[in-house]
N, C-alpha and C positions, 0 to 999 in steps of 0.2 A: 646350732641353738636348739636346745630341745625344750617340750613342755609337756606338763598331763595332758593324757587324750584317753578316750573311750569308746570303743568302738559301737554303731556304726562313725561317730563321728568324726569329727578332725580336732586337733588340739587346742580348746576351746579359748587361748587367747590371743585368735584372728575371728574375724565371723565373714559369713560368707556374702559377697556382693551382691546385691539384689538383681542385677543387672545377666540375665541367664547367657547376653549374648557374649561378653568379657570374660566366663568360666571357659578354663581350659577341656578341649575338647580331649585330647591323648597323648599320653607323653612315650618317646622311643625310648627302649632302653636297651643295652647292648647286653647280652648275656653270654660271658665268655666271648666267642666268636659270631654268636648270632645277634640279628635286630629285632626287636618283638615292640609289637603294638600294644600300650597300656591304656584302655578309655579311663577316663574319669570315673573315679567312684569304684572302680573295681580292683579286683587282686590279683597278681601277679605269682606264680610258686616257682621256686626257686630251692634247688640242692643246698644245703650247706656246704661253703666251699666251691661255690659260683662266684668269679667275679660279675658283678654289677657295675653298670656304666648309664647314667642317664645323659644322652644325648641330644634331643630335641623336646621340642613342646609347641603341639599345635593347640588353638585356640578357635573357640566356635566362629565359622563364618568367615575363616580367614584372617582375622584381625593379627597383630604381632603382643605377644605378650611378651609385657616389662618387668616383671615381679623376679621372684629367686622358686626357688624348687631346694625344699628343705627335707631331709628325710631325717624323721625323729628318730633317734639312737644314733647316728653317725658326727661323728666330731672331726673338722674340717680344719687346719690350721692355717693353711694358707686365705682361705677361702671363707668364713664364717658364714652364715646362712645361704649360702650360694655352693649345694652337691651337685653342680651340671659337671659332667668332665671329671667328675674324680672316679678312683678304682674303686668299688669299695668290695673289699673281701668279708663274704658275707659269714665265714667263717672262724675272725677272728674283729671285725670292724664293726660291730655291731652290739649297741648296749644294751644287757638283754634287761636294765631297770627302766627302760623308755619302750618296752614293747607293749602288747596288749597284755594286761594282768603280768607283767613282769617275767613272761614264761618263755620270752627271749625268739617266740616263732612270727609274730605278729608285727609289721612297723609301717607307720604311717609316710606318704609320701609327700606333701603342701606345697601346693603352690599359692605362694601368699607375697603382700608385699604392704611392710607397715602391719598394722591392725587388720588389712584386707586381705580374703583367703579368696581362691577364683578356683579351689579346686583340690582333691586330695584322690589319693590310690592306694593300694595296700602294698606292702613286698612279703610273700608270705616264705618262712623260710620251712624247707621240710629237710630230716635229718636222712643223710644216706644210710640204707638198709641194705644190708648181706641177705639175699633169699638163697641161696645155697652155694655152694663150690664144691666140684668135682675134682678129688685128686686121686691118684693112682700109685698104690706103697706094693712096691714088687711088681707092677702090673696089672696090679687088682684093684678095681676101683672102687671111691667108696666116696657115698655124697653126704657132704656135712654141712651145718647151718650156726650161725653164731652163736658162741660159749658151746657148742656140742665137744666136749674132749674126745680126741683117737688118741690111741697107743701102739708106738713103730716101735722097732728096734735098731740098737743105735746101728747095725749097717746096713737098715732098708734105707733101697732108693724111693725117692720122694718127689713126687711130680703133682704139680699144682697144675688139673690141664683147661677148667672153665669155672669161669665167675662168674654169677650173677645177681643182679641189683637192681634197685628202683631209678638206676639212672638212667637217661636216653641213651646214653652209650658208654663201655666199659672202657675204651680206650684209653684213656686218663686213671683207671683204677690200678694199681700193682701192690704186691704183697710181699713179704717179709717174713724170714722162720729166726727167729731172735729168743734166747735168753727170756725167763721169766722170772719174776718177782713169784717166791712160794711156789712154784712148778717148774715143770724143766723146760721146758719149750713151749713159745706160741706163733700159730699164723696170724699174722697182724695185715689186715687190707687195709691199705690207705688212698686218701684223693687227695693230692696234693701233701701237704703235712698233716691232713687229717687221718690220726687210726679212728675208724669208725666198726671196723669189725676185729672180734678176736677168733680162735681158735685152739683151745689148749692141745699141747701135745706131751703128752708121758711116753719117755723114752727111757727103755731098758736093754739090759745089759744083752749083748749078743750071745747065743752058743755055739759056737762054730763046731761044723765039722771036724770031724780028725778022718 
């Protein structure tokens, strides 16, 4: 279920209970393989192309809370206002007309139930960045950065030997030498089905020795 909302706020049609001690204190949420602590009120940043998993919800003082945990832009079919326990792929499950000012990086998290909100967080999405790739044509190394065009020839050898990125870790990054639309080649870094960086490549005709 989604509605307007404006940040610092939450989606103005829950209000929030007067009662400070029934506000959720922090919700767990699973990133990829890890569990990260979310207090109340604050924001969480996140790769595009992380799954997200909100799994637990603590509550001030102990108490159990009853309510749903709704995160604005995710649409849930089995489940309507109830995002506990689903995947969400933050790279393709996320509405970017529900985010802050529609710009698709900003999403509210609520914990609400009925008319009553006990609580909200942010999920803040950041776009994966290429800061440079080292590859080696012949041997010879040469370090390039997203859209930078090189030019091989078609029978250099081509070695892609280090990436790197704004991510915690590259492990999950891998790249691709494909075919281009208007050019001849491009290196294509992906995470998961995400291409997030390109690299053109002009390839020319070899002159071989005799």
């Amino acid at each position: 279920m989604n509605g307007a909302w404006v940040r610092p706020q939450a989606p103005v049609r829950s209000e929030l209970v007067p009662d400070s001690a029934s506000h959720i204190d922090y919700l767990v949420i699973k990133v990829n393989s890890e569990s990260r602590v979310l207090k109340n009120g604050a924001e969480l940043p996140v790769i595009r192309g992380d799954k997200v998993t909100i799994t637990d919800v603590a509550v001030n003082r102990g108490g159990t809370y009853k309510g749903s945990i709704n995160v604005i832009g995710f649409q849930r079919g089995d489940k309507p206002f109830e995002d506990r326990g689903a995947v969400i792929d933050t790279s393709k499950d996320l509405l970017a007309r529900w985010s802050e000012s529609g710009r698709g990086d900003l999403y509210a998290i609520v914990a609400e139930s009925g008319s009553k909100r006990y609580g909200h967080a942010y999920l803040k999405v950041i776009e994966p960045v290429l800061r440079y790739a080292e590859i080696t044509v012949n041997g010879e190394r040469r370090v390039l950065r997203d859209g930078e065009m090189t030019a091989i020839g078609a029978d250099d050898q081509v070695k892609v030997d280090k990436i790197v990125t704004n991510l915690e870790g590259d492990t999950d990054v891998y790249f691709q030498i494909a075919e281009a639309a208007g050019k001849d080649y491009e290196i294509r870094f992906l995470r998961g089905n995400l291409v997030f960086a390109k690299i053109p490549l002009t390839v020319s005709a070899s002159v071989r020795k005799q």
